[in-house]
N, C-alpha and C positions, 0 to 999 in steps of 0.2 A: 600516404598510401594512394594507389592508383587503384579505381575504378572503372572496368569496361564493360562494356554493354555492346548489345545488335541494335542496329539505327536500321532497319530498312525491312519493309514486307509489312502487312497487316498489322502484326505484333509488336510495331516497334514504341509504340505508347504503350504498352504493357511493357515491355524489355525497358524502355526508362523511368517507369514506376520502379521497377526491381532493382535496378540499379541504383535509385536516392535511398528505398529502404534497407540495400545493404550501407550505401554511403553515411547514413546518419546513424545506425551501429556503428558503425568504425568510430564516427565521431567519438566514441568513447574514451578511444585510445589513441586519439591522434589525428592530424591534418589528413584530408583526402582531396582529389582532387577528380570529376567526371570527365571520360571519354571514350566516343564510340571506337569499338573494334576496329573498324573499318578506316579508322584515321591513324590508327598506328602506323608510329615507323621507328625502325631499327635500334635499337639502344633504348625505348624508350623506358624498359623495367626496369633498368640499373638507377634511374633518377630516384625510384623508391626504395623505403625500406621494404615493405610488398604487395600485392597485387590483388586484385579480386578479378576474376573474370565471371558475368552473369549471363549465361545461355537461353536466355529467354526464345528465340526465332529459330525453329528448327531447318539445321542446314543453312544458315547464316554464313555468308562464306567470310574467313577471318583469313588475314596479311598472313603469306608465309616466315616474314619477319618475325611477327607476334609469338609465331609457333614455334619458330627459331631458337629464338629470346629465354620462352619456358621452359624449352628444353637443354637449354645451356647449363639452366640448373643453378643460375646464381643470385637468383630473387624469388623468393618464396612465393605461390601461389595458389591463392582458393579457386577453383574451379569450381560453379555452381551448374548445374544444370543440363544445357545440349551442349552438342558441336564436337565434344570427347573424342568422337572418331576421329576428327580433325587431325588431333594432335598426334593419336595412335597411327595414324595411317604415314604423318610426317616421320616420326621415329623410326617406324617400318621401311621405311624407305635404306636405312643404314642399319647396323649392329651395332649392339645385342639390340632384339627387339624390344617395343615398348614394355610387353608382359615379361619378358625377364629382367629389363631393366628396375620396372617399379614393383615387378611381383604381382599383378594383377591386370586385369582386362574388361573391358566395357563390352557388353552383348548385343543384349535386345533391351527394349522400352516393357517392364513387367506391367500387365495391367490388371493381376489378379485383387480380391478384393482386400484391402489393407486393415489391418486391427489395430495398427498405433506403428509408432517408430520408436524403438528401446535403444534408451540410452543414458552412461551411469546408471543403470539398474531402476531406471523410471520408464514406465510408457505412456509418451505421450502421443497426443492425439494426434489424426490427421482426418479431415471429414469426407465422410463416402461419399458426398456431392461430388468430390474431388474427380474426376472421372480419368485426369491426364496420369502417363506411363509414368513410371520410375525404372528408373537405368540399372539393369540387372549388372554386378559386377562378379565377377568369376575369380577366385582368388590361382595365384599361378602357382604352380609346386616348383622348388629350384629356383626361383627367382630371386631377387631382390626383397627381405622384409617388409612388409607390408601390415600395416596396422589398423584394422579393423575400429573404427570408430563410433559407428553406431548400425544399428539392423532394422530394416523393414521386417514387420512381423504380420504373416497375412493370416488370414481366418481359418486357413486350411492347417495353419500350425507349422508352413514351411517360412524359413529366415532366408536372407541375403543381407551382404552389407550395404548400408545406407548411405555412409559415409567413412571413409577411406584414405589415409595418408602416406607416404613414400616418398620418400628424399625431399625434394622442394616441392612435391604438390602435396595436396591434399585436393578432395573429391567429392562433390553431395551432389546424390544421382538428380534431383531436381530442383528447381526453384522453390524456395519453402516460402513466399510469398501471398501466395495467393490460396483463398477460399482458409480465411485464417479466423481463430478462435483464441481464446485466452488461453494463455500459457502450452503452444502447442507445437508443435514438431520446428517451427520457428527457431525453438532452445538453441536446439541441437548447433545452428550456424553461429547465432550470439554470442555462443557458449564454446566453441572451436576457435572465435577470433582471438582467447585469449591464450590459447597454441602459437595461435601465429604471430602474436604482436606482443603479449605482454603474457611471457609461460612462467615464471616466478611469483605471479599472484596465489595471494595466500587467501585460503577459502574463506569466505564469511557472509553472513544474511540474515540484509536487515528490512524494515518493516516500514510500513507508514499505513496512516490511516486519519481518513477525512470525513467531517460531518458536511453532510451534503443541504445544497440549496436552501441554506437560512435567511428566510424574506423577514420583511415586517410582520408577516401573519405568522411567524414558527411559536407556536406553544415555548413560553420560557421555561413550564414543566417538563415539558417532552426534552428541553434543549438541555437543562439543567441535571435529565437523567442520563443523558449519555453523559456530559463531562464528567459528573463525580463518579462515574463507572470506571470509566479513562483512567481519571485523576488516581482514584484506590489502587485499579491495576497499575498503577507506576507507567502510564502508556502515552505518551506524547502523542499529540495529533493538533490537526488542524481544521479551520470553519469557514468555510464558502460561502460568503457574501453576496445576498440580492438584496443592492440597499435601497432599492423602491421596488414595491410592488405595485403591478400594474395593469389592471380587468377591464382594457378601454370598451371590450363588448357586451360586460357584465357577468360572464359566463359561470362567476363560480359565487355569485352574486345577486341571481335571483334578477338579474338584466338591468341592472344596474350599474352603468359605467366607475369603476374608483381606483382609487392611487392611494398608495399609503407608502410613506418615509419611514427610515430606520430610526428618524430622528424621535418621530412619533410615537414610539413604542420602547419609555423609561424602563419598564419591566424588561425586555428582552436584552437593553440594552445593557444594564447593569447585568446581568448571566453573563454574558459576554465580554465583561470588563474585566469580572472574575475569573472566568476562565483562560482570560489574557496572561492576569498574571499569575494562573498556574500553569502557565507556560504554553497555551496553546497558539498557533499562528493563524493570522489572518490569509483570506484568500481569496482578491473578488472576483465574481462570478458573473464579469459585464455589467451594466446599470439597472438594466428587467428583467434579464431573461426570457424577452420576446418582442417580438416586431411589429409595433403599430396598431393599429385598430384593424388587424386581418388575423386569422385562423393559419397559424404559420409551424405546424399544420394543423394542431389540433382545438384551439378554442381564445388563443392571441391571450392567455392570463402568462404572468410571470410562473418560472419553473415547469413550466408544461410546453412552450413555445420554443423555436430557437431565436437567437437574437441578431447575430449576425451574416447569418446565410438560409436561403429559402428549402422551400419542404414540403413536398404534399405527401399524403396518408391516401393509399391504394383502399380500395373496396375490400381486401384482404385484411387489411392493417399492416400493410407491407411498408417502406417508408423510402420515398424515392427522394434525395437531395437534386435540386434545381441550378446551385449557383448562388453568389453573391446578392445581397441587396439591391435594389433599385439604387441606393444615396451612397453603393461601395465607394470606399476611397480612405487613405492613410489620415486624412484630415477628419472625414467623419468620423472615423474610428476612435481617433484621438480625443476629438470634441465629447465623443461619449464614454469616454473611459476617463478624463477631468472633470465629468460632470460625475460620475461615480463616485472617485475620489472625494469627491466635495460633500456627496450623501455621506461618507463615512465620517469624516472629519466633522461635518456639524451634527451628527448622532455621539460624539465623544470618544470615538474609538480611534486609534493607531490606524491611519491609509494604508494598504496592503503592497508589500512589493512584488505579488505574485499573481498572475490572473489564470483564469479558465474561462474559456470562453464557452458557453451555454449549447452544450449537448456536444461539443468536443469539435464545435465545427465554424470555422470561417475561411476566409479569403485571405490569399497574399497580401492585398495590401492591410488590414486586419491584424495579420503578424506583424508586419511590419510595422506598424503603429504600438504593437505590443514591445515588438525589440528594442524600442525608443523609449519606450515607458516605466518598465517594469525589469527587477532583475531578472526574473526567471517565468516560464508559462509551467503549469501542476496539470497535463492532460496527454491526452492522445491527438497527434497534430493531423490534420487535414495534408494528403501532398499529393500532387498534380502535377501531370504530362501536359508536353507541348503537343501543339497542333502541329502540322506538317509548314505553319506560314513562320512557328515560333511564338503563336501568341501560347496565354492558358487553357488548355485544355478543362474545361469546369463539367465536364458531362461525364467523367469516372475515377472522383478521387478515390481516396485509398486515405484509410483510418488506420493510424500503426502504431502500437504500443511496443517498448520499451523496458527489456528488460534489467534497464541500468540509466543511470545519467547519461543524455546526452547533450550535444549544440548541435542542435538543427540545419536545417538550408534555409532557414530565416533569419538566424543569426540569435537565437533564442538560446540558453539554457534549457533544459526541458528536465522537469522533476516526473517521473513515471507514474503512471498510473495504468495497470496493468491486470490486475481480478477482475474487477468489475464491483458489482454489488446485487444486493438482496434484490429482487425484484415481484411486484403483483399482479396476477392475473387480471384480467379482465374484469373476471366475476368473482374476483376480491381476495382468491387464494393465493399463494406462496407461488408463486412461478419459478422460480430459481432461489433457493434457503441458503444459508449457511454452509453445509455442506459442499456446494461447490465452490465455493471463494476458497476454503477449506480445501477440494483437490486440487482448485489450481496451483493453490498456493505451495504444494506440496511438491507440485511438478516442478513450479520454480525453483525449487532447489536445485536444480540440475547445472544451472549458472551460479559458477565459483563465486563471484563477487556480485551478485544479484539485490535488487529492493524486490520487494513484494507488497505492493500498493493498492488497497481498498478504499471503499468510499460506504458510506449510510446515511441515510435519509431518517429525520429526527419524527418523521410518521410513523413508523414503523414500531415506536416506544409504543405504539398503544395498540397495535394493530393485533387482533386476537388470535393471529395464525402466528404471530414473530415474538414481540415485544424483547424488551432489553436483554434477556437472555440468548439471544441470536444474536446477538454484538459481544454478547462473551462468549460465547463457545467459538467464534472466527477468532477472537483477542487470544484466548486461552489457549486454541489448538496449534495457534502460530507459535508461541510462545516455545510450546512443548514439541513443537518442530529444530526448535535452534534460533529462530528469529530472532533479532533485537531490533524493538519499536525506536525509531527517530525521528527528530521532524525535516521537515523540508527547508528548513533553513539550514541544519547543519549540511545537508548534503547541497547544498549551493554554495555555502562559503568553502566545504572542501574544493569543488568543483572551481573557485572562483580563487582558490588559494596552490591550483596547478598551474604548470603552461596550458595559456589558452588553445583551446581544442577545435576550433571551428573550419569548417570550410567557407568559401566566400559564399554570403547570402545568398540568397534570390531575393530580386528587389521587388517593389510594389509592382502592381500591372495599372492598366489604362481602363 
């Protein structure tokens, strides 16, 4: 499949942000390959089976080839976002017009306030920070059938369509990219690809779920009541590995610098042997889960820190990402993921062939040290715009969940992770319950062949606002959704027992 994008104006490190996160969607279904609009020439859609074009830069002038091309009619095309007059005014130019050809016409940019976007009888969300227009579509009488796809629903209770399909195009009035949340109006694109690439999939949805940040210090009580929770419910999952824990500023320790090994901790380890072979999978989680004898952002202990990329914490509690480590590089990465390795292996456990990197966040070469390593990465990937010179752009990635298997622009497998999880206030309350992993998850359904992907934290067994009853009512209520729980190994050996799906990497940086 062919991905185009606008290269030029303010916006175009934004327009190629949209463009890898529609490109590694696809990934799901097939090779793609990136290039700007603006480089098009003549023929170039027939080389595909079909096309994506991303409108990120309004009024982006696009090749009247291009326009030519989509209008011929003989490679299927997703149009996201601007530029739509473009092609209208191209059509216009000859008969029948564009609105009677396709049955439909593009207006004005709607900027009322929005309630969600409905679609398959779900509404999902879109968030009012969102501030940017959606492309009011006007259906045409007498024209060409026109398929109504999905509706923007605004507050005021008036609809339009969202998204829109006719002959070889199809149409979503904007980039669902940005200002994004779990399981949210996102879908709707995800969930359209499999129209256009693969319409014979048969509907099904299934499940995963992971226990989170198991250090040396995890209660083997606390750890041992979620598996035999798991285990009862008939519910596979998997256990995220920090196989040293590490407080070089004392901080949760009473200022007392310490390091504790997995190897050190026979009790926990045995829970975990057990729970091996009642089938659950290993999954490590970097070597600490933090960075050095620094506050990176919040107190440099394991599980609280990130590991491989910087972080400071705003006056707010806002949380601004800085970039790569001081020591970045494919070698140091390596070095500390065989040093990992070696923590698990001389604690008695089975080495993991899956990683997550610590709070979902590192660097190119980081990946790339993973793609070498590991079958598959279990997370939300970090991805990154060029600078105007070509180098990495590190000052506004973009975090993107996955509502399906994908292969990366790292060259990764990528197992989803996609709800989120439980989380706690501040001042010690429930800040996000059950409940919503529960709506997300709900919304998920909306994607034919969809995972629905949670995580938990083994604190939370004791926690007087949660405790293990909030791990079954997310388990239970999925259940009773239609979901079927799997682990992340079988969906890698499916994944790994297809034609390979990848597009060419991105390689390490400098």
């Amino acid at each position: 499949m062919l991905v185009l994008h606008d290269s030029t104006g303010n916006a175009a490190s934004v327009a190629e942000l949209d463009a890898l996160q529609a490109g590694q969607l696809v990934a799901h279904f097939g090779t793609w390959e990136r290039k700007a609009a603006a480089e098009y020439t003549s023929g170039d859609l027939s080389k595909y089976s079909a096309a994506i074009y991303v409108g990120s830069v309004y009024d982006a002038p696009l090749p009247p080839a291009f326009l030519d091309d989509v209008l011929a009619g003989q490679t299927p095309l997703f149009w996201i976002g601007a530029n739509i007059w473009q092609l209208v005014a191209r059509q216009d130019t000859a008969l029948p017009s564009f609105a009677t050809r396709y049955g439909w016409r593009p207006t004005v940019y709607g900027r009322d306030a929005v309630a969600g976007i409905r679609y398959r009888d779900t509404t999902l969300p879109r968030l009012a920070e969102n501030t940017a227009g959606i492309m009011t579509i006007d259906l045409v009488a007498g024209g060409s059938t026109a398929r109504v796809l999905a509706d923007v629903q605004h507050v005021d209770g008036s609809t339009h369509p969202y998204a829109i399909g006719s002959a070889n195009l199809t149409y979503l009035g904007e980039t669902p990219f940005g200002f994004s949340t779990d399981a949210d109006r996102s879908l709707v694109f995800a969930d359209l690809l499999f129209d256009l690439l693969r319409p014979a999939t048969t509907s099904r949805h299934r499940a995963l779920v992971r226990i989170e940040d198991v250090s040396p210090l995890t209660s083997p009580a606390q750890l041992s009541a979620i598996t035999n929770l798991l285990v009862a419910s008939n519910v596979p999952f998997a256990i995220e590995l920090i196989p040293v824990h590490s407080d070089p500023l004392g901080a949760q320790h009473g200022g007392i610098p310490t390091e504790v090994r997995l190897a050190d901790r026979p009790a926990l380890t045995t829970v975990l042997n057990d729970a091996i072979k009642q089938g659950a999978t290993l999954v490590l989680h970097g070597l600490t889960h933090q960075y050095g004898a620094t506050a990176n952002p919040d107190n440099g202990a394991s599980g609280a820190d990130f590991e491989f990329y910087r972080a400071v914490r705003g006056a707010d509690g806002s949380l601004q990402l800085l970039g790569p480590v001081a020591e970045d590089s494919t070698s140091w990465a390596t070095n500390r993921f065989e040093r990992a390795r070696a923590e698990v292996k001389a604690a008695g456990l089975p080495v993991p062939q899956m990683v997550t990197p610590a709070h979902h966040a590192a660097s190119p070469n980081v990946y790339a040290a993973i793609a070498q390593m590991f079958a598959a990465r279990y997370d939300r990937p970090l991805i990154f715009a060029s600078t105007p010179t070509g180098e990495t752009d590190f000052t506004r990635p973009v975090n993107q969940a996955f509502p399906y298997v994908v292969n990366d622009v790292y060259g990764s497998v990528v197992i989803p992770e996609n709800l989120g999880w439980e989380t706690i206030g501040a001042d010690g309350s429930i800040a996000r319950g059950p409940e919503s992993i529960v709506a997300a998850a709900r919304r998920l359904l909306v994607v034919r062949d969809g995972v629905a992907s949670f995580f938990w934290h083994p604190t939370l067994v004791d926690h007087p606002g949660a405790g293990i009853g909030h791990l079954a009512k997310v388990v239970d209520e999925m259940k009773l959704m239609g979901y079927v729980f799997t682990t992340p190994d079988a969906l890698l050996n499916e994944r790994l027992t297809s034609k390979p799906l990848t597009s060419k990497p991105r390689g390490p940086t400098k």
